[in-house]
Each structure stands twice: as structure tokens, then as C-alpha cells.
C-alpha positions as CSV (number, residue, x, y, z in Angstrom):
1,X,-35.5,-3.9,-4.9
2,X,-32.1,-5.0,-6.2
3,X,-30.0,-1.9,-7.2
4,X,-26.8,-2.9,-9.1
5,X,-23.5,-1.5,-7.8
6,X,-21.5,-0.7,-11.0
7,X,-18.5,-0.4,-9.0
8,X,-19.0,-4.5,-7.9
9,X,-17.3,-7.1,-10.0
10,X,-19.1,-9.8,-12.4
11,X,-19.3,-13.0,-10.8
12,X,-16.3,-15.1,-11.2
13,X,-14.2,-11.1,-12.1
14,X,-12.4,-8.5,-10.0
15,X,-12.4,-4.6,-9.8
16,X,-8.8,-3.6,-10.6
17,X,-7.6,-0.6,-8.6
18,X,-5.1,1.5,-9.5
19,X,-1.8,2.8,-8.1
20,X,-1.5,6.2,-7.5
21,X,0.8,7.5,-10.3
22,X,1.8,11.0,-8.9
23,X,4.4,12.0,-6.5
24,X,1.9,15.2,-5.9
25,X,-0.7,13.5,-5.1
26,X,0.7,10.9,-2.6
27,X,2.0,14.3,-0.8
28,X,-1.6,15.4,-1.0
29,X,-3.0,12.7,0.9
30,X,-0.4,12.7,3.4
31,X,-1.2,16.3,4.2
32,X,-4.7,15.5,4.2
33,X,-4.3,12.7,6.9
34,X,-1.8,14.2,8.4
35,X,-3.5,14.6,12.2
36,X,-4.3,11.4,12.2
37,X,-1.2,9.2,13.2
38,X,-2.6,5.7,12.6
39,X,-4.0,6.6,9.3
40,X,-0.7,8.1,8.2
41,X,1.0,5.4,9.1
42,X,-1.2,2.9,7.3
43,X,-0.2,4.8,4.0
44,X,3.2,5.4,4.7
45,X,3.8,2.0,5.3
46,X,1.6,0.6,2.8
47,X,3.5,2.6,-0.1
48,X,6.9,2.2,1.1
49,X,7.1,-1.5,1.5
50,X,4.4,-3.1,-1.2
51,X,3.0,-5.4,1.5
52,X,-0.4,-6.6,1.0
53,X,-3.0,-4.5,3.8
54,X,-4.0,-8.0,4.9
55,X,-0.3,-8.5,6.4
56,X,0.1,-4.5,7.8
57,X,-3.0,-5.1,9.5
58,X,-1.9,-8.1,11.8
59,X,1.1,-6.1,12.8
60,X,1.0,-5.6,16.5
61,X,2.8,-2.4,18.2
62,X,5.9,-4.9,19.4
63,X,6.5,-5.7,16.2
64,X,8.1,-2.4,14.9
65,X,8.0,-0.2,17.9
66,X,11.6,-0.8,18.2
67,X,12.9,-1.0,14.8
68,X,15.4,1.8,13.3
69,X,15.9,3.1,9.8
70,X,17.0,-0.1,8.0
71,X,15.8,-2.3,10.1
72,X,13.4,-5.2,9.3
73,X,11.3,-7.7,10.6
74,X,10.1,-11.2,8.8
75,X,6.5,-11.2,8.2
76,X,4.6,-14.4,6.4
77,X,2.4,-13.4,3.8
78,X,-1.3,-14.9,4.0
79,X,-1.9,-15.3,0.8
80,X,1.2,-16.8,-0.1
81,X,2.8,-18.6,2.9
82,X,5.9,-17.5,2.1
83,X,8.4,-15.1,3.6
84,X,8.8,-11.4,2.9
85,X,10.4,-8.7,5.2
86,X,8.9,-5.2,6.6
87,X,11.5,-2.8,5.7
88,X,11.9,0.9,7.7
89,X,13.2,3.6,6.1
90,X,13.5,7.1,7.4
91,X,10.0,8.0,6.0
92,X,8.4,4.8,7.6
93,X,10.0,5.6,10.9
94,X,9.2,8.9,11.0
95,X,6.0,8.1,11.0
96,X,5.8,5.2,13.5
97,X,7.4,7.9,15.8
98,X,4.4,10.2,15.3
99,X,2.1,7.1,16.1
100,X,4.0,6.0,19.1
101,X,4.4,9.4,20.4
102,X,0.3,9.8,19.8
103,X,-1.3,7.9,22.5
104,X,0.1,5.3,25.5
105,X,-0.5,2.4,23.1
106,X,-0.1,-1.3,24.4
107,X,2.5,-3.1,23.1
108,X,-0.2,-6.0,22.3
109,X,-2.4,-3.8,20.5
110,X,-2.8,-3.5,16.9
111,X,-0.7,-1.3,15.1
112,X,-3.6,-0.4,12.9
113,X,-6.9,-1.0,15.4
114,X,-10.3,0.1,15.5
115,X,-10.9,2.6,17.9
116,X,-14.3,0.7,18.5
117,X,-13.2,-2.7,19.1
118,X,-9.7,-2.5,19.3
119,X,-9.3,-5.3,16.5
120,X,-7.3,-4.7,13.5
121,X,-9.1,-2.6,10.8
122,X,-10.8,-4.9,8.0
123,X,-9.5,-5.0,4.5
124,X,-13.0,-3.5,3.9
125,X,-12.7,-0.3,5.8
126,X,-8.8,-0.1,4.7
127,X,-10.7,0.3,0.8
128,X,-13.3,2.8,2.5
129,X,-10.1,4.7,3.4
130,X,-8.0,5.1,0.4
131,X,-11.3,5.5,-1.7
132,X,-11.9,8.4,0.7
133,X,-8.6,10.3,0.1
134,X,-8.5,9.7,-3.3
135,X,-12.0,11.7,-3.8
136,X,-10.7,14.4,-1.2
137,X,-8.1,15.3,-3.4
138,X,-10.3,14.9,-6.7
139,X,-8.0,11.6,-7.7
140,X,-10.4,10.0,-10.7
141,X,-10.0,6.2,-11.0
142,X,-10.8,3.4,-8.8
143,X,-8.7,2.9,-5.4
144,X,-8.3,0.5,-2.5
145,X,-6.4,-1.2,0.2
146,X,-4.1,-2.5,-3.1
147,X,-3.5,1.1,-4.5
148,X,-1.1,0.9,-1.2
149,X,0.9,-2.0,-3.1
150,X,0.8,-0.9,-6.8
151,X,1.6,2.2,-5.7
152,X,4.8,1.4,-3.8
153,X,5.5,-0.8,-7.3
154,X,4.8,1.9,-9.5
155,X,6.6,4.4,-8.0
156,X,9.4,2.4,-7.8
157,X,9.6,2.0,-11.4
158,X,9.0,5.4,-12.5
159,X,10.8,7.6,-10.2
160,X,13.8,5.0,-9.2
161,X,14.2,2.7,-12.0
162,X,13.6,-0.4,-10.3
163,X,12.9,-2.8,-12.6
164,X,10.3,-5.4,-13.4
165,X,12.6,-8.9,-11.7
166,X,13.3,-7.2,-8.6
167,X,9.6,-6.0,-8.3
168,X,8.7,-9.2,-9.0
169,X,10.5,-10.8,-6.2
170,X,9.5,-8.1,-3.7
171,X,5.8,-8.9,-4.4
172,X,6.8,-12.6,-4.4
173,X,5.0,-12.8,-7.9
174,X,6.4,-15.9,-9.9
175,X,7.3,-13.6,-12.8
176,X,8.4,-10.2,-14.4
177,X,5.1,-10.7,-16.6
178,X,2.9,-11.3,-13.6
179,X,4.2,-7.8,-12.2
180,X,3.6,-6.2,-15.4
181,X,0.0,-6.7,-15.5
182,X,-0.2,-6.3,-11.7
183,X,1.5,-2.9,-12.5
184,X,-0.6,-1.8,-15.7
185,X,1.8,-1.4,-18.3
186,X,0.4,0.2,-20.8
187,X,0.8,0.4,-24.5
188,X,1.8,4.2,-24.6
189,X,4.8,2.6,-22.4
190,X,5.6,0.0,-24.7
191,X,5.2,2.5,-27.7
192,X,7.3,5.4,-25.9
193,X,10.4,2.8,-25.8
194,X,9.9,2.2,-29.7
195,X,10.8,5.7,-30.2
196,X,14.3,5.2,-28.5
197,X,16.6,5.7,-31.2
198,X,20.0,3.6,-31.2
């Protein structure tokens, strides 16, 4: 019997997640996973620094364990081949402390590892994750290892100001527009700036 998952993509399509738009809800999921240090650090990571969870996960514990507040490493992106850099701010380094402090971890060792097999978590169970927290805190929509990404983008637009060029060249996108769409901007947006009177 074939049973159709609505939530899978036509052939040749993709399932879009979303970012999380809400500063009260990214402090809801922190609180949630709270006691456990590697998840925590996953998400604090992931939406501080708009790395793809392909490249957090092949971080190893020597690669940040002695990084500072405004410190950074060079990472090279899969996808792209191209450079970007892992950023720690205080947030990010407050919870690598937790993490390090949690358990005598290897220096080899994946940051983010399965307890199991003591490989780095799979993109797969990264999306089991955030879909997980999301419906914990009743957050509608659909979610995944990239609401870690558009979050950190969206965010960074709404709250700070940041806008769509230097976005752009933090996701290494090849232009403004590309990060739009990435982003979601929607018409309300576009219509709530026609209403700025000059």
C-alpha cells in the first residue's frame, strides 16, 4: 500500500521551511531544550551564525573549544566550496561553555554526535529536531534543519536592520533578490513600505 506523505515534495519540487519569526518563541525553544547541552547548542549556533546544518555538523570539538566572544574560525561550505566564517558571540559561547562543561568530550569528537554511533547527527534527524520543538511549543508551519538559517536571516532583518546585500553575502547567495525569496518577503512587506509617507 502506497500512503502519500503530503508533507514530501513533488518530484523535481522542494518543501520550503520557514524561519521562526518570533523572538518569543526562539526563547521558548531554548527553554524547552535547555538540559540538553548539545541540542542547545545546535540551535544557538544554528541561529546566530546562518550556516547551513550540513557545515555545523562536521564541526569537531577542536574546532571551537577554544574560541572567545568574537572569535572565528574559516569553515568551507559544501554546497558552495567557498569560504565563510563561524562567528562566536557571547550567546554562542555561552553555550559552548555549557556543552564543554557537560561531559569529558574528546577533542576529535563531533561537536554535534550521536550518542549511538558517535558520528555527526544527519541532516535528517537535525529536521526531526526542529520539527519537534516547533510542535512543543504549538509553532504552526513547516520547520527544519534550514529554519536554523532563515531564522538567523530573518531575525536579522527584523529586529537589527540588517539589510538584504549584507545578508546576501553572509549566506554567500549571488544576490539581494536570491536572499529575498530565500527569506520570504512577502507582499504585506512590500505593501507596508508603500504606506511610508515622504
Amino acid at each position: 500500500m502506497n500512503i502519500k506523505n503530503p508533507n514530501h515534495p513533488a518530484k523535481g519540487s522542494r518543501i520550503t521551511v520557514e524561519p521562526i519569526r518570533r523572538l518569543a518563541d526562539i526563547k521558548s525553544i531554548k527553554k524547552l531544550i535547555m538540559d540538553n547541552p548539545r541540542n542547545h547548542l545546535l540551535f544557538v549556533l544554528g541561529i546566530n551564525n546562518g550556516l547551513r546544518a550540513g557545515d555545523l555538523l562536521k564541526l569537531k570539538v577542536r574546532d571551537v573549544k577554544n574560541l572567545r566572544p568574537g572569535q572565528s574560525i574559516v569553515i568551507r561550505e559544501s554546497k558552495t566550496g567557498k569560504n565563510n566564517i563561524l562567528m562566536i558571540n557571547k550567546t554562542v559561547y555561552k553555550a559552548l561553555q555549557i556543552f564543554l562543561e557537560d561531559a569529558g568530550i574528546d577533542n576529535g569528537e563531533y561537536l554535534f554526535a550521536s550518542r549511538k554511533t558517535k558520528k555527526p547527527l544527519t541532516i535528517q534527524s537535525v529536521n526531526a529536531l526542529v520539527k519537534k520543538w516547533a510542535r512543543e511549543i504549538n509553532l504552526s508551519g513547516n520547520y527544519g534543519a534550514h529554519t536554523l538559517r532563515k531564522t538567523f536571516g530573518y531575525i536579522q532583518r527584523t529586529e537589527f536592520g540588517v539589510g538584504f546585500e549584507i545578508l546576501a553575502k553572509r549566506f554567500n547567495h549571488t544576490s539581494p533578490a536570491v536572499t529575498m525569496r530565500y527569506l520570504g518577503l512577502t507582499s504585506d512587506e512590500v505593501n507596508e513600505v508603500l504606506m511610508n509617507e515622504i
